[in-house]
C-alpha positions in Angstrom: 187.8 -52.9 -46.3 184.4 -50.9 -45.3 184.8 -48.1 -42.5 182.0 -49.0 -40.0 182.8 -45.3 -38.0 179.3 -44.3 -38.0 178.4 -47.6 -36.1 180.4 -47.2 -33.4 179.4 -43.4 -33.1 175.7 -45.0 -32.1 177.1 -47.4 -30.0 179.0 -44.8 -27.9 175.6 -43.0 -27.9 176.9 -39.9 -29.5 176.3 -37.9 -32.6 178.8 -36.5 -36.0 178.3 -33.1 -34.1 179.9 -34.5 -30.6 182.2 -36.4 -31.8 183.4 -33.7 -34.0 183.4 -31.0 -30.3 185.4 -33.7 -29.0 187.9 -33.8 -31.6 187.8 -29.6 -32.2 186.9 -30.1 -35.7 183.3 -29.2 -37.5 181.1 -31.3 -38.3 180.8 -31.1 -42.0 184.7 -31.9 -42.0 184.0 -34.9 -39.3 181.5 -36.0 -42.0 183.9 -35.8 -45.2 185.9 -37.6 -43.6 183.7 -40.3 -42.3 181.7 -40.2 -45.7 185.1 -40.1 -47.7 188.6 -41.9 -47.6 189.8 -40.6 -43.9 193.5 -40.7 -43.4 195.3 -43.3 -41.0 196.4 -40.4 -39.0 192.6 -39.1 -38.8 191.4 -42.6 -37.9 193.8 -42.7 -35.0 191.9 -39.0 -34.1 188.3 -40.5 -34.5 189.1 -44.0 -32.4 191.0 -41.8 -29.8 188.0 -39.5 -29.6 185.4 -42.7 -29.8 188.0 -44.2 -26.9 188.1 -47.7 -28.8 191.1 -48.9 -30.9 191.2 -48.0 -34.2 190.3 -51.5 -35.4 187.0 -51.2 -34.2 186.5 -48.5 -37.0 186.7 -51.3 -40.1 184.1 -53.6 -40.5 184.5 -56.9 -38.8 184.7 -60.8 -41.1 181.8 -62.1 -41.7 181.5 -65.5 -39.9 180.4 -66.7 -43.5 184.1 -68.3 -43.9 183.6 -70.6 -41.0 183.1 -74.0 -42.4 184.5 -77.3 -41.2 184.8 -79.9 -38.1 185.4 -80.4 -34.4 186.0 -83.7 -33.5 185.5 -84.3 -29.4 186.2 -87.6 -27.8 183.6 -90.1 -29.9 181.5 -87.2 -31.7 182.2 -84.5 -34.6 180.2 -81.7 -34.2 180.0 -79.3 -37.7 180.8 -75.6 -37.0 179.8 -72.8 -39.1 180.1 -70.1 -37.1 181.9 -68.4 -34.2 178.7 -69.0 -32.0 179.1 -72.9 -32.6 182.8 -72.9 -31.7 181.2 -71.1 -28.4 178.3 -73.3 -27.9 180.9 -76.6 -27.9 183.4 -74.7 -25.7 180.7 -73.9 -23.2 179.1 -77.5 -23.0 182.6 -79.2 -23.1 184.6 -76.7 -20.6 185.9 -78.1 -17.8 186.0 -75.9 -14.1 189.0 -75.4 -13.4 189.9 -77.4 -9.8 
């Protein structure tokens, strides 16, 4: 499973270099780690430091596996992705009274 660490460090808007002065580390031993085969105990460091859980540091499944039928009242709708599961829940979602 690919590490998607450097990701999330441009989604938090910071850099190696901040991250690594947030954790008290350098950066060249931030980026061995990042570039390398990082502990789980140094994971839990860089997603405590990133303030997201540590699942957020592995890349995410591709919606490629998605592949099959909904069938709703008198009409089957195909659904290949998680944004067509989302498109039928939002047209068929009823307020709640």
């Amino acid at each position: 499973m690919a590490l998607r660490i450097k990701e999330v460090i441009k989604e938090k808007n910071m850099t190696v270099q901040t991250l690594a002065d947030k954790m008290g580390i350098n950066r060249v031993g931030l980026s061995n780690h990042i570039n390398g085969n990082p502990s789980v105990a140094i994971l839990e460091k860089i997603a405590a430091a990133l303030e997201v859980p540590i699942q957020e540091l592995f890349e995410k499944e591709a919606n490629e596996n998605i592949n099959g039928y909904i069938e709703i009242g008198n009409e089957i709708f195909k659904v290949t992705s998680l944004q067509d599961m989302e498109n039928l829940l939002t047209r068929y979602k009823q307020p709640v009274k």
